[in-house]
C-alpha positions as CSV (number, residue, x, y, z in Angstrom):
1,X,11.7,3.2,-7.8
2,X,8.3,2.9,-8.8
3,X,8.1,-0.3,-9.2
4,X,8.7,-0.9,-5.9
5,X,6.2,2.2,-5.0
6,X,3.6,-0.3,-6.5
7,X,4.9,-3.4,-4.8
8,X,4.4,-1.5,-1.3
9,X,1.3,0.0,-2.1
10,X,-0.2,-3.5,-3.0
11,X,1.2,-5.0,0.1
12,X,-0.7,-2.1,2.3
13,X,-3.8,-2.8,0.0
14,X,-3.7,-6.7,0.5
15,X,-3.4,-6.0,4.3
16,X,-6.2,-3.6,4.5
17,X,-8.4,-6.0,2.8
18,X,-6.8,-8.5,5.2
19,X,-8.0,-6.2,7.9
20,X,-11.5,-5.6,6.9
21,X,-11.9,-9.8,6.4
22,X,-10.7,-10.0,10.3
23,X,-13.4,-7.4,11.2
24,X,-15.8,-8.3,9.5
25,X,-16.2,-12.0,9.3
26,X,-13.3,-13.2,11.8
27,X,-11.3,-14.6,8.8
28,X,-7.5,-13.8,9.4
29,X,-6.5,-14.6,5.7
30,X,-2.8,-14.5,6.5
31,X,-3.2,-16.9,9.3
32,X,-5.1,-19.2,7.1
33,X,-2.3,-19.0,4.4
34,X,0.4,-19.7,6.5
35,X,-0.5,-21.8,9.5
36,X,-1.1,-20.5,13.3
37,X,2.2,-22.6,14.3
38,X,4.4,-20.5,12.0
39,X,4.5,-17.9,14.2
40,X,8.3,-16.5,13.0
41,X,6.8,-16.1,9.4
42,X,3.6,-14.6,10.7
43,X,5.9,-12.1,12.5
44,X,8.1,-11.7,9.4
45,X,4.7,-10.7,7.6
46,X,3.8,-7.9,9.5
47,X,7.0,-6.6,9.8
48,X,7.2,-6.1,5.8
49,X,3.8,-4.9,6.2
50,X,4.5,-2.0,8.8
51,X,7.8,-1.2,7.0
52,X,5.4,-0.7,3.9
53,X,3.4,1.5,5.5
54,X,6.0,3.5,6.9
55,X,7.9,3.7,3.4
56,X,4.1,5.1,2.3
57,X,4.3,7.9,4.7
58,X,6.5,9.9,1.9
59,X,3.8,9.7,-0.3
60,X,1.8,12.5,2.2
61,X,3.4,15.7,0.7
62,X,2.7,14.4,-2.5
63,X,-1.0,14.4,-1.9
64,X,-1.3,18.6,-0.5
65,X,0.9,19.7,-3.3
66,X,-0.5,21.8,-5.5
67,X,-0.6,20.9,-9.0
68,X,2.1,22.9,-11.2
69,X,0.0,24.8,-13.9
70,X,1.0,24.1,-17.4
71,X,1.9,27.1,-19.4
72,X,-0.4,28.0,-22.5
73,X,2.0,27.5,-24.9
74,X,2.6,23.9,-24.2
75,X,-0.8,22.6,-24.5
76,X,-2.1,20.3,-27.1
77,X,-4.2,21.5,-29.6
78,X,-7.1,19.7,-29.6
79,X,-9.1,19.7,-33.4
């Protein structure tokens, strides 16, 4: 499973950059990479993409959890 974690969270990266590029400097990188007249694989795009990003939603608890403290006993001794 977290091999695909990474493949989603580099998909949601590589669209957020894909965003900024759009905003920025009018470049739709996507587009350009697959033509304007392909419009079903354009659409097939940013389904994965929205999929990704709603498969990333589960990562939200993970970032308010509290860290588990480690007991002292388990430590590594540092010398």
């Amino acid at each position: 499973m977290k091999k695909f974690d990474v493949i989603v969270l580099t998909i949601l990266i590589l669209a957020g950059l894909n965003c900024l590029l759009v905003g920025t400097i009018n470049l739709n990188l996507i587009e350009t990479l697959v033509g304007t007249q392909n419009y079903s694989m354009l659409k097939f795009i940013n389904i994965i993409v929205g999929l990704s990003a709603l498969y990333c939603l589960r990562f939200i608890p993970v970032l308010y959890a509290s860290p588990k403290p480690t007991p002292f006993y388990s430590r590594k001794k540092h010398y």
